[in-house]
Each structure stands twice: as C-alpha cells, then as structure tokens.
N, CA, C and O atoms as a GROMACS GRO file, in nm:
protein
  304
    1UNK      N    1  -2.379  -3.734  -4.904
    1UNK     CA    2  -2.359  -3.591  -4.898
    1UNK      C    3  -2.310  -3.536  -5.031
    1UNK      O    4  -2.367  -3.433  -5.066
    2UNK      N    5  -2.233  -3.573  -5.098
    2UNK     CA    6  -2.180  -3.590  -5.223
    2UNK      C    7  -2.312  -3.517  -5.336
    2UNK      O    8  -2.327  -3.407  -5.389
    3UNK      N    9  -2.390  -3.645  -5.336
    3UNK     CA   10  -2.481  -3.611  -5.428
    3UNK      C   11  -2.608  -3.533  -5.398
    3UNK      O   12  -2.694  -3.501  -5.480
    4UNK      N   13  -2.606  -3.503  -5.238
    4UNK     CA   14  -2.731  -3.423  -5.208
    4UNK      C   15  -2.673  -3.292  -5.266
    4UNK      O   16  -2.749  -3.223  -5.334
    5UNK      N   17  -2.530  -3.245  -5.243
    5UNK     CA   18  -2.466  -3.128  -5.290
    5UNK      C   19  -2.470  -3.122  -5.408
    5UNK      O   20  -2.503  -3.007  -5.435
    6UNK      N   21  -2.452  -3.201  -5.532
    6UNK     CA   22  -2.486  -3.202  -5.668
    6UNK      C   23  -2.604  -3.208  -5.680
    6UNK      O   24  -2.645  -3.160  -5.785
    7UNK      N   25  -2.696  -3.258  -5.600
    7UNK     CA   26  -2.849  -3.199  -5.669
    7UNK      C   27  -2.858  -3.122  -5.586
    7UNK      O   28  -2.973  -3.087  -5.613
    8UNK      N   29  -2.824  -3.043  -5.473
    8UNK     CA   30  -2.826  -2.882  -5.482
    8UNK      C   31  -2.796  -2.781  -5.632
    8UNK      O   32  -2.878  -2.716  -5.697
    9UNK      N   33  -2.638  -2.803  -5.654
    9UNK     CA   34  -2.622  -2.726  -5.748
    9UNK      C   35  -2.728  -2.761  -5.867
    9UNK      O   36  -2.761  -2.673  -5.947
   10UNK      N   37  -2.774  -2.884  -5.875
   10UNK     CA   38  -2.857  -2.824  -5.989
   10UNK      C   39  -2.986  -2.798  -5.984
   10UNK      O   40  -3.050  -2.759  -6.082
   11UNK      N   41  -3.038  -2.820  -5.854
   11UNK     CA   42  -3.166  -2.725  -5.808
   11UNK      C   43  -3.162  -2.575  -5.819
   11UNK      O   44  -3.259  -2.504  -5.846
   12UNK      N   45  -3.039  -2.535  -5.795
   12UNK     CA   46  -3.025  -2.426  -5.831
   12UNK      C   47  -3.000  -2.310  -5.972
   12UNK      O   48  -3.029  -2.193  -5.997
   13UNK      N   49  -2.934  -2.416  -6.038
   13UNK     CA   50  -2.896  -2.410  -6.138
   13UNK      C   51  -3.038  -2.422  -6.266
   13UNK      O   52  -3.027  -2.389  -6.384
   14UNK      N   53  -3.175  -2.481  -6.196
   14UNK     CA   54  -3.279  -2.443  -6.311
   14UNK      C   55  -3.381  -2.406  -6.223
   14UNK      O   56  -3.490  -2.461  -6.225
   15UNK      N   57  -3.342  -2.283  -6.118
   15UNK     CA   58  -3.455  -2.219  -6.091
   15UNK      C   59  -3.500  -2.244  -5.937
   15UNK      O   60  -3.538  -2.164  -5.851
   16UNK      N   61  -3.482  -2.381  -5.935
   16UNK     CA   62  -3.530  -2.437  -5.773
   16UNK      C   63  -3.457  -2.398  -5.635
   16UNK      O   64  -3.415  -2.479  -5.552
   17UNK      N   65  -3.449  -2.244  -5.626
   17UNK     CA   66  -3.378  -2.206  -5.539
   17UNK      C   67  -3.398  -2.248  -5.398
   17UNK      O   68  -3.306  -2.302  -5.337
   18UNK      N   69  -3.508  -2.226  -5.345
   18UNK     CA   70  -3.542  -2.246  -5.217
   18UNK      C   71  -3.556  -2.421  -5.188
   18UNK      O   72  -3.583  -2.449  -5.071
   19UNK      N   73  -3.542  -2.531  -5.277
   19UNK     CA   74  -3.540  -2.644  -5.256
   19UNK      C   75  -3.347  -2.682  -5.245
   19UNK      O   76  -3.284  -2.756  -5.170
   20UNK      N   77  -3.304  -2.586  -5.360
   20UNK     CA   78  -3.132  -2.612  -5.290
   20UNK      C   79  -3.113  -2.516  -5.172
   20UNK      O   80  -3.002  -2.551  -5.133
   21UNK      N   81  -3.151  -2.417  -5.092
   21UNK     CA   82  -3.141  -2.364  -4.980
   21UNK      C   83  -3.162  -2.484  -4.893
   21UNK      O   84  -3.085  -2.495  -4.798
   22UNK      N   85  -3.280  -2.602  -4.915
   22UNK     CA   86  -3.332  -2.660  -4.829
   22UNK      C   87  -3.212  -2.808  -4.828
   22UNK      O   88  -3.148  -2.853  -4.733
   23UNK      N   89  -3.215  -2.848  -4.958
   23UNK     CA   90  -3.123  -2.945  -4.929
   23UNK      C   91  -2.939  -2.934  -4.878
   23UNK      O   92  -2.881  -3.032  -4.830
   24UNK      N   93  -2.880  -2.820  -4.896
   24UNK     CA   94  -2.825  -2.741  -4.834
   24UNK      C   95  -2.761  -2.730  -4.710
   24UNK      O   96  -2.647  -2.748  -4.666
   25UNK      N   97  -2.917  -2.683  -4.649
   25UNK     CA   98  -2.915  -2.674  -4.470
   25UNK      C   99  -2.976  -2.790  -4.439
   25UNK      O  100  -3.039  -2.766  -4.336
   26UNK      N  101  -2.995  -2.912  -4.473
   26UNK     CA  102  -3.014  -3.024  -4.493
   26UNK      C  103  -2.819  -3.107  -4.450
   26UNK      O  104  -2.781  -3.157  -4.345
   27UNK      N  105  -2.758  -3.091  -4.553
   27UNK     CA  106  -2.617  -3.122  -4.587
   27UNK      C  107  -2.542  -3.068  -4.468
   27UNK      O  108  -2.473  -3.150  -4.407
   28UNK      N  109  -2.543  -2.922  -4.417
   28UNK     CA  110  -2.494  -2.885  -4.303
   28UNK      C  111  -2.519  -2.951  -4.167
   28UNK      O  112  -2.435  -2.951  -4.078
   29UNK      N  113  -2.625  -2.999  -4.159
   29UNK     CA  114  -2.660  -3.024  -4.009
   29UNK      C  115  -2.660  -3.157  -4.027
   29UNK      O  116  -2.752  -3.232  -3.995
   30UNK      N  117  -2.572  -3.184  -4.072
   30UNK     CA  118  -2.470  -3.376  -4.096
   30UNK      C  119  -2.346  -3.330  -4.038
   30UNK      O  120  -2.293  -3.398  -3.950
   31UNK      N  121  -2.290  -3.210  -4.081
   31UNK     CA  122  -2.178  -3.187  -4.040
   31UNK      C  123  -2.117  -3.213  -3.897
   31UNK      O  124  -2.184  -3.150  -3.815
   32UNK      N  125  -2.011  -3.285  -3.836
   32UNK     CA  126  -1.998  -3.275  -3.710
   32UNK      C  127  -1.979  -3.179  -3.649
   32UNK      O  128  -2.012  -3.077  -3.709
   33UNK      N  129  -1.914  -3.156  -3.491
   33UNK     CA  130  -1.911  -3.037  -3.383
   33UNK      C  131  -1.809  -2.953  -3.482
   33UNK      O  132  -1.811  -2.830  -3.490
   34UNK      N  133  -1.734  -3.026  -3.544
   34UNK     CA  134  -1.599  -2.975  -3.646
   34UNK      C  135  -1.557  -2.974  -3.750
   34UNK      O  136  -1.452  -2.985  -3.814
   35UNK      N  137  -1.733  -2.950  -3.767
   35UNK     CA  138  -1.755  -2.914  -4.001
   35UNK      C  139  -1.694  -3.052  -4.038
   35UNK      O  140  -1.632  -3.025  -4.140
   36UNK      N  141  -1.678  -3.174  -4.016
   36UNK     CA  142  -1.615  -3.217  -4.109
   36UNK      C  143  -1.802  -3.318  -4.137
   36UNK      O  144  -1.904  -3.332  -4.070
   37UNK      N  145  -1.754  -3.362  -4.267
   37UNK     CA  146  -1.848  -3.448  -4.369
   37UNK      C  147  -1.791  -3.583  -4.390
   37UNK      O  148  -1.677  -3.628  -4.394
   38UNK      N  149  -1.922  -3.637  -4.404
   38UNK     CA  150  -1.869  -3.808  -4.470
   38UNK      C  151  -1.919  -3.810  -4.579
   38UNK      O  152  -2.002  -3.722  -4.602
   39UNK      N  153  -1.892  -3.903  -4.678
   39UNK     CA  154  -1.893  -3.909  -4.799
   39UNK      C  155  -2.054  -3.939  -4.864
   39UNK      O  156  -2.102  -3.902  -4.971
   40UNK      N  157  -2.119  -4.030  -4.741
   40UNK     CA  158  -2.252  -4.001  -4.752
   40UNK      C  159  -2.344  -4.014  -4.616
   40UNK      O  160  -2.279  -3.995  -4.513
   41UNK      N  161  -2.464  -4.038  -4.600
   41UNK     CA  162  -2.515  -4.031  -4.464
   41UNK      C  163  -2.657  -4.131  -4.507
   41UNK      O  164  -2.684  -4.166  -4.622
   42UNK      N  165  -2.734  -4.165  -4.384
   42UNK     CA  166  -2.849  -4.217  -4.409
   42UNK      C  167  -2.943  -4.090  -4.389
   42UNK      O  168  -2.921  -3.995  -4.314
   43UNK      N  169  -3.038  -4.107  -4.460
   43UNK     CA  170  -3.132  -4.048  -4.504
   43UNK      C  171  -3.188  -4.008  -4.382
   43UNK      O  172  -3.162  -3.897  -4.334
   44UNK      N  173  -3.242  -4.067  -4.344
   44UNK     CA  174  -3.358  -4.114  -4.230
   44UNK      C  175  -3.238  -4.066  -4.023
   44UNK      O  176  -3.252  -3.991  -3.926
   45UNK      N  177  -3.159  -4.150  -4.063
   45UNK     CA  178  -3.109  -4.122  -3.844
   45UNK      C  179  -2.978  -4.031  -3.934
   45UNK      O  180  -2.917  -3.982  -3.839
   46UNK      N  181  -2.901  -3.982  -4.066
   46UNK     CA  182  -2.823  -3.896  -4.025
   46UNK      C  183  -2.681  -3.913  -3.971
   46UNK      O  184  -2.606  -3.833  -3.916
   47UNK      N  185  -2.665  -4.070  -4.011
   47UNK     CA  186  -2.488  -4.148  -3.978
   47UNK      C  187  -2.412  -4.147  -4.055
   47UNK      O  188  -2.450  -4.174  -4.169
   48UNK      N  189  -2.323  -4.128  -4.042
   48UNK     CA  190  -2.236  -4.119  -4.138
   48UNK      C  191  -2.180  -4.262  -4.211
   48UNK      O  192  -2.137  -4.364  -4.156
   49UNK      N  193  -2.196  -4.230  -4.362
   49UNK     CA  194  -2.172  -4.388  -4.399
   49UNK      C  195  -2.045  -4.268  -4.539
   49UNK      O  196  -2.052  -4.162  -4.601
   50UNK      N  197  -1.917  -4.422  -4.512
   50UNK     CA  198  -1.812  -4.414  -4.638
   50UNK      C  199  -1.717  -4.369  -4.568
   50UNK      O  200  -1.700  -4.390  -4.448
   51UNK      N  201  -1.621  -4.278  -4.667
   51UNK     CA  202  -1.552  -4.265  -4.628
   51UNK      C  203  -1.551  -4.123  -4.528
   51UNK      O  204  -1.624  -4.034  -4.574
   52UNK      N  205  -1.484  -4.088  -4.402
   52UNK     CA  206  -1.521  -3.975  -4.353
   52UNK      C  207  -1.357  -3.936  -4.242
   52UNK      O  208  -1.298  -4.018  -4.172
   53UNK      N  209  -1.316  -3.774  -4.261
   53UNK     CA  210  -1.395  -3.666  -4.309
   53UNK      C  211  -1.394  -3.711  -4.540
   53UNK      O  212  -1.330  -3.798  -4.599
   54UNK      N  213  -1.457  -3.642  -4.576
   54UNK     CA  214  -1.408  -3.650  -4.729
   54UNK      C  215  -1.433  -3.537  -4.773
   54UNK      O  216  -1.535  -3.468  -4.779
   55UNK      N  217  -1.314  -3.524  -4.808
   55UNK     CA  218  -1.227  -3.379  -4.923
   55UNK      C  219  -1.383  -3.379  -5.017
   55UNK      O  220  -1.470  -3.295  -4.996
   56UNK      N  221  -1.396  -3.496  -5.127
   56UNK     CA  222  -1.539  -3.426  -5.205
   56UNK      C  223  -1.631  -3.365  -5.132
   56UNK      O  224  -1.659  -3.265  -5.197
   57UNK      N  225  -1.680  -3.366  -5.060
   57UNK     CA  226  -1.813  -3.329  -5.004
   57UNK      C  227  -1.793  -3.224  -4.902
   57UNK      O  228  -1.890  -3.187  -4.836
   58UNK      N  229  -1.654  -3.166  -4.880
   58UNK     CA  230  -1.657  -3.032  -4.833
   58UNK      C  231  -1.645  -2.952  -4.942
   58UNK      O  232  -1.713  -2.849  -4.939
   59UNK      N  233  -1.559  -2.978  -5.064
   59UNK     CA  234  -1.535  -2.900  -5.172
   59UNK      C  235  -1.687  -2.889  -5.232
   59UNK      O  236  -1.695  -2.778  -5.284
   60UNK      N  237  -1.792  -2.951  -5.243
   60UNK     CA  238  -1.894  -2.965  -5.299
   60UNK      C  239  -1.974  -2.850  -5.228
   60UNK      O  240  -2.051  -2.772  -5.283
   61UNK      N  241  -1.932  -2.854  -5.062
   61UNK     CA  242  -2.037  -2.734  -4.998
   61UNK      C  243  -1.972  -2.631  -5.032
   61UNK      O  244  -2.043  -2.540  -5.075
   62UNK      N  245  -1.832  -2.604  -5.028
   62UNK     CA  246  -1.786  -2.480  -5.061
   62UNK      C  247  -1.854  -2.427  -5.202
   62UNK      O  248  -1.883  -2.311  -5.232
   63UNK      N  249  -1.862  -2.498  -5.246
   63UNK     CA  250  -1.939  -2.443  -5.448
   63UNK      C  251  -2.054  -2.447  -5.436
   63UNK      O  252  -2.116  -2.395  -5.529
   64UNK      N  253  -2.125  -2.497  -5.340
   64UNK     CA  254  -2.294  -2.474  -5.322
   64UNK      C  255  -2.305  -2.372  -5.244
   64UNK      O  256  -2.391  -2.288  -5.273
   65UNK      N  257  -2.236  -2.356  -5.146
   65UNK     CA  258  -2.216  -2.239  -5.048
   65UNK      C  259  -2.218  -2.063  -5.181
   65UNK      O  260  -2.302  -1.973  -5.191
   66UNK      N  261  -2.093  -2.087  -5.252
   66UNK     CA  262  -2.084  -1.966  -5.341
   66UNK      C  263  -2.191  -1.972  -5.413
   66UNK      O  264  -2.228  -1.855  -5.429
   67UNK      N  265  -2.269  -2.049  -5.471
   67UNK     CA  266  -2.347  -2.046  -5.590
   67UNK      C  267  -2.484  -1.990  -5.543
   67UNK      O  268  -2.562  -1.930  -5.616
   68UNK      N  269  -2.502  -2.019  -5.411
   68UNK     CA  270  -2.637  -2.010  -5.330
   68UNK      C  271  -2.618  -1.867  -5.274
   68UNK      O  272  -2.719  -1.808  -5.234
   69UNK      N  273  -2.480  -1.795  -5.267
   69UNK     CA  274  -2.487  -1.640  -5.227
   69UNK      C  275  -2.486  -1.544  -5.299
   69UNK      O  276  -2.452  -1.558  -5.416
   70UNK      N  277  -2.518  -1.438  -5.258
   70UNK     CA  278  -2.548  -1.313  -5.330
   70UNK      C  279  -2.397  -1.281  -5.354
   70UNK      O  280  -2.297  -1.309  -5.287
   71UNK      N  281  -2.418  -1.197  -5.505
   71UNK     CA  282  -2.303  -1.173  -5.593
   71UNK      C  283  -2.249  -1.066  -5.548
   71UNK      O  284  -2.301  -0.959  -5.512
   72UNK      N  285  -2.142  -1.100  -5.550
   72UNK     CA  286  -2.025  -0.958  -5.467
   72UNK      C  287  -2.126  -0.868  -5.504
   72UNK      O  288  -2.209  -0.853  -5.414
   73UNK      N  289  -2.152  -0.793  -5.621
   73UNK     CA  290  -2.174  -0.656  -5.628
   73UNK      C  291  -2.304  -0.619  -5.545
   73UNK      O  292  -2.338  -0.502  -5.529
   74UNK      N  293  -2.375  -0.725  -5.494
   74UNK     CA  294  -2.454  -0.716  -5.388
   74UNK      C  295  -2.449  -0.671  -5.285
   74UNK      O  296  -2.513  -0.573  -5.248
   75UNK      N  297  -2.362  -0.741  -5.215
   75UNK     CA  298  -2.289  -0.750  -5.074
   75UNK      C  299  -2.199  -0.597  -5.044
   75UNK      O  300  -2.211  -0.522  -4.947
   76UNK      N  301  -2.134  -0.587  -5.130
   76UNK     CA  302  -2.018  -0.483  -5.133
   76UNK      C  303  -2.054  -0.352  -5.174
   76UNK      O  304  -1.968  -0.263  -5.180
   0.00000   0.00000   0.00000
C-alpha cells in the first residue's frame, strides 16, 4: 500500500491523472470496515501483508487524497 500510494503521487505528479485516481481507489478498497491499512497487500486476493494498521500508508493516502483534489479556490 505504501508504494501503490507513491506511485500514485507520481502518476500524478507527471500528468497521469486518471491512472492515480485509479490506483487510489484501488488503495481504498484494501482498507478495512475501519479505514485502517497494512503496510502492504497482495496484489491479486487483497490480504493484508506487514505490518498492520500502519501510520505510513494512511499518511501516504492523506497526501494522495489532497494532491488528487480540487484546489480550495475551486471548491470555495
């Protein structure tokens, strides 16, 4: 989860928006009934492998989360 969130941000970061939207909502629907994350997951069935919940990989969605939304002066 870790690094799907870092190659979000930098899918995003040169253009590839709708592929970090995808890996993203990809990263979310790992999340358990109670948002929490593990440090990584299998690819394929979606288990949680490492350490879990882990502090990196919520902090990682929180900064993919902001980076992927429209800029205050948007919204507001």
């Amino acid at each position: 989860n870790i690094c799907s969130l870092w190659y979000a941000k930098t899918l995003k970061r040169v253009g590839r928006e709708e592929e970090a939207c995808a890996v993203f909502e990809d990263v979310l629907s790992r999340c358990t009934h109670l948002g929490h994350l593990s440090e990584d997951s299998d690819p394929e069935t979606g288990e949680a492998w490492g350490n879990f919940p882990q502090t990196y990989s919520h902090v990682g969605l929180i900064q993919v989360a902001l980076l992927l939304s429209s800029p205050w002066e948007d919204v507001v």
